[in-house]
N, C-alpha and C positions, 0 to 999 in steps of 0.2 A: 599663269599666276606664280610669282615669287615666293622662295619658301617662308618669309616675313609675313606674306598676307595669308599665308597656305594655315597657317599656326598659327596666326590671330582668329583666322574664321573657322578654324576646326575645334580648337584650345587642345593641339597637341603641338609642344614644345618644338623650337630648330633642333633641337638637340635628340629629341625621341625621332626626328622626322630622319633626320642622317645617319640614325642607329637603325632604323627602317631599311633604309636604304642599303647598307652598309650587310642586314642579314636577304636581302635581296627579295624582300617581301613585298617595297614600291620603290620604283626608282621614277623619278622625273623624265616626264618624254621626251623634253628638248630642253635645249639651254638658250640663252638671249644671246647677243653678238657678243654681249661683254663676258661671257659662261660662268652667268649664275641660272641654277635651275630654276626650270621652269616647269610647272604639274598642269597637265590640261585638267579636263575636267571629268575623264575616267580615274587618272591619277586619284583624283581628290574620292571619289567615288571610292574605290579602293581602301585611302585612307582611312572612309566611316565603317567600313567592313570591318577593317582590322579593329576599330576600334569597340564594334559591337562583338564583336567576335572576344575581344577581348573582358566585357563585363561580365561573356560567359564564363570566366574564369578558366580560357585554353592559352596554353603557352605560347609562345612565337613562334615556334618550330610547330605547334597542332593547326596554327592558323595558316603557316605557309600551306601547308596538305591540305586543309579546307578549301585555301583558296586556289591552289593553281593542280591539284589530284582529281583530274574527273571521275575517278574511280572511289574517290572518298564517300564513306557511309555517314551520315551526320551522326543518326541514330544510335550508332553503338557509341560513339563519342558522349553523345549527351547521356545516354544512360550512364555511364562511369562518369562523369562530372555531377550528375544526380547522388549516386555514391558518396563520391568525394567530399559532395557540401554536404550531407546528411554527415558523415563522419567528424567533419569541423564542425559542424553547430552540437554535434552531440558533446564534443572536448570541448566546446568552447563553451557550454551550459555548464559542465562538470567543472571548470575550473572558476565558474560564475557564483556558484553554490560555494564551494571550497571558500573563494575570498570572502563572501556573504558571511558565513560561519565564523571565519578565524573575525573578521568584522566584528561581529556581533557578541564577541568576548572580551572586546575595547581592550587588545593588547596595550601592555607598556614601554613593549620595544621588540625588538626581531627578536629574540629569547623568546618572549612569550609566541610568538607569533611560530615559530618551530615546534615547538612543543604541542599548540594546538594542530598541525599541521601532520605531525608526526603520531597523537593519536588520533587522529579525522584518519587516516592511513591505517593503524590500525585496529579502527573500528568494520574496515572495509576487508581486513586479510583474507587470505583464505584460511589460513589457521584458525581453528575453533579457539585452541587455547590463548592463542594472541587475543582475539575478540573477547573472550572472556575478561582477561587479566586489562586489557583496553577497556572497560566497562568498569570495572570494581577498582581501579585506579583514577577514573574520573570524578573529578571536584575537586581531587585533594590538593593537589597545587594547582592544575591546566581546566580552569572552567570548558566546560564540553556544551558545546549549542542542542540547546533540548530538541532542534531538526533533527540531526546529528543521532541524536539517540532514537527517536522516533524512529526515525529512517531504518534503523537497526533492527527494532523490537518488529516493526513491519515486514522486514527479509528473515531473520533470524529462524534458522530448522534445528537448530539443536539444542533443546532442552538447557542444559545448563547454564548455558551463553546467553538464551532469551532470559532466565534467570534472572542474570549477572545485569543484561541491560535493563530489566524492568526495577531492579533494585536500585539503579543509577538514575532510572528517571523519575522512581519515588524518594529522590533529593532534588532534583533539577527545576523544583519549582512549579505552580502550579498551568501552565501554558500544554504541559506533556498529555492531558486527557482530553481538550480540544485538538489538537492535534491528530491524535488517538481513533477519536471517534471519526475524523476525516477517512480513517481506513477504512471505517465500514460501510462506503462507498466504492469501495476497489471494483473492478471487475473480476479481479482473480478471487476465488475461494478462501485460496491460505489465507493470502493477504486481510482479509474481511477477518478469519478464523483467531489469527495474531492479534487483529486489534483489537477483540471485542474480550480475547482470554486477557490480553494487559492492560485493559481496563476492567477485568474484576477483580486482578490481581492487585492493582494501586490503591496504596489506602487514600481516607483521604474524601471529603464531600463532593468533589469537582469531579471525581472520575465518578463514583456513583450516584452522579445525577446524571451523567450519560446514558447509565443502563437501561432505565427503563423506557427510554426512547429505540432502544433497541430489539426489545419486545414487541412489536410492530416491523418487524424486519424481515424481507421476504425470503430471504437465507435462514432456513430452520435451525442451523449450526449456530449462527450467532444468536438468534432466539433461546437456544437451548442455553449456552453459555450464560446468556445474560442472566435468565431465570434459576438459573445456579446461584448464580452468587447474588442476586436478589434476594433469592427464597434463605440464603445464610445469614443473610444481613435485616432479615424479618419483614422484610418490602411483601404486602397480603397483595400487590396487584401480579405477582409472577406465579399463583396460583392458578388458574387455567395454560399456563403454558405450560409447567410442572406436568399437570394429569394430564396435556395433550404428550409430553417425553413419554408416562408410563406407557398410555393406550398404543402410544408406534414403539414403544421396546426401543428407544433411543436413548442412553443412558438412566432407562429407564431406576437403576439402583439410587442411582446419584438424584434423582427427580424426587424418590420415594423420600430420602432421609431428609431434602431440603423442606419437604412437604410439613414432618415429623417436625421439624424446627419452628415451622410457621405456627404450627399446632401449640403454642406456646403456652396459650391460655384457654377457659373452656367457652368463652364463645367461635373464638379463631375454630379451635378443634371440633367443632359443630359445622359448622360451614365449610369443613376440606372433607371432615365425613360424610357430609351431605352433596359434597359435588362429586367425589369418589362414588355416590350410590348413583346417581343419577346417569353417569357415564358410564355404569355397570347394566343400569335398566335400559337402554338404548338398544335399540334392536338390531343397530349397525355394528357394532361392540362383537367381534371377533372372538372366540372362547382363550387364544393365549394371553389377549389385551384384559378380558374378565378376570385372567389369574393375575396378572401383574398387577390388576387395579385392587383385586383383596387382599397381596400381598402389602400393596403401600398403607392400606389401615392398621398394620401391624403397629406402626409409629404415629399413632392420631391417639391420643386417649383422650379418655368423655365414653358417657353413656349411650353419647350417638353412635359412636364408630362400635361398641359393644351390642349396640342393638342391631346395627349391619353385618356384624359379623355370626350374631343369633341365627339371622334370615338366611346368609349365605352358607352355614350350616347343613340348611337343606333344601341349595337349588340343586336343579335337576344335570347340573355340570360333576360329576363326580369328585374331577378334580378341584375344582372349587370349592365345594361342600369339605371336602378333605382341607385343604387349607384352611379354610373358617375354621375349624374345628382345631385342629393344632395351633393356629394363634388366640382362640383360647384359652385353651390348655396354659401356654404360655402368660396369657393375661389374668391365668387365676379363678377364668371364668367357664371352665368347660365343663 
């Protein structure tokens, strides 16, 4: 077969066939009287090799060793082309995101198109202080993709910087607390930890109508979080999760005063006093969790939490009965 037909019926060019040739990876078996080549039909064989060989993404030179190295291992070969492409699809997704981004800031020209570029860059630093001052400088001239910020407040470990982004994305519009709450699907901890603290942290109705979907969350940490800043913001359904923080001494302080808040008015403060006794009478109710639970009626006022604190006066927990007694004293009533 002539190299004309050779390349019509492979669809590899005269030109890649004699560059073939040329690195001595196929050459033509025989030539015709008039010596133009000619490919039997191992030739051709050959050809499709190279050519499969090649969608694996191996050089010319990995494919000559494949093809004519009887000593050649495929397997380690493939394993580092496995590598390889994981490493290109990962640049090549990060550089996907990056255009998406400066995209979705509807540049006006390459200027703008740098500038987002250059802080998308350092949003990413390693520098804290960079990340920082990249965050508290966003919106003001270089709109910043509320991803972008997302993306940050989700990795961010240092205190000030999560700050700095969560104050940038309580301007960016309201998209930043669905976004938000997507974290608290993460598999990682922190990750979950991050989203559920900056969404209590954002003001704002859109983010605290995620919270209390979060209160059903099998991650105690985001539960705990969310019932924080529920119980501040006077939401009565973060109430049992509140007394379940005191009962496990899980920022149990923080649980009591949100409690104290919800206690607002005296039927509220009736019904925290009254779930505070019930989870005290519980048989299961461990003697540290019994103190933590009469210390949180310190901040409940009403007649009800004064009558529980009468009874607990004189259980038979000493230390208990001690407490009751001093926050009396303190409430005017001992």
């Amino acid at each position: 077969m002539l190299i004309g037909e050779v390349a019509r019926r492979s669809g590899v060019s005269a030109r890649m066939l004699r560059h073939y040739e040329s690195l001595g990876l196929v050459s033509p078996s025989g030539r015709t009287g008039s010596g133009y080549r000619e490919y039997s039909g191992q030739d051709i064989r050959r050809i499709f090799h190279i050519e499969s060989l090649r969608s694996l993404g191996l050089s010319l030179r990995e494919i000559g060793r494949a093809l004519d190295d009887p000593g050649f291992t495929p397997s380690l070969l493939v394993d580092d082309l496995v590598r390889q492409t994981r490493e290109r699809i990962a640049a090549e997704t990060e550089l996907l995101t990056v255009l998406r981004r400066v995209d979705a800031t509807d540049p006006a020209g390459w200027d703008d198109v740098l500038q987002v570029v250059a802080l998308l860059r350092a949003l990413g630093s390693k520098s804290a202080d960079t990340r920082q001052r990249a965050a508290l400088s966003s919106g003001d001239e270089v709109p910043v993709p509320v991803e972008a910020l997302v993306e940050a407040a989700l990795s961010e470990t240092e205190p000030n910087v999560a700050g700095a982004i969560r104050w940038a994305l309580a301007r960016s519009g309201d998209r930043g607390p669905a976004l938000l709450a997507a974290g608290l699907d993460s598999p990682e901890a922190a990750v979950r930890e991050r989203a559920v603290q900056s969404l209590a942290e954002l003001p704002g109705g859109e983010a605290a109508a995620r919270l209390p979907d979060a209160l059903a969350h099998p991650d105690t940490v985001v539960r705990g979080h969310a019932a924080l800043a529920l119980g501040e913001r006077g939401v009565a359904e973060a109430v049992p999760t509140l007394i379940g923080m005191v009962v496990e001494g899980r920022n149990d302080t923080g649980a009591a005063d949100a409690l104290g808040v919800l206690a607002g008015d005296t039927a509220a403060a009736d019904r925290i006093a009254a779930a505070l006794v019930d989870r005290l009478a519980e048989d299961t109710t461990q003697p540290p969790a019994r103190g933590r639970l009469t210390q949180a009626l310190a901040g409940v006022p009403g007649t009800r939490a004064s009558r529980a604190l009468v009874e607990l006066s004189r259980d038979g927990d000493r230390a208990v009965a001690l407490t009751a007694m001093y926050l009396l004293q303190l409430r005017g009533e001992g």
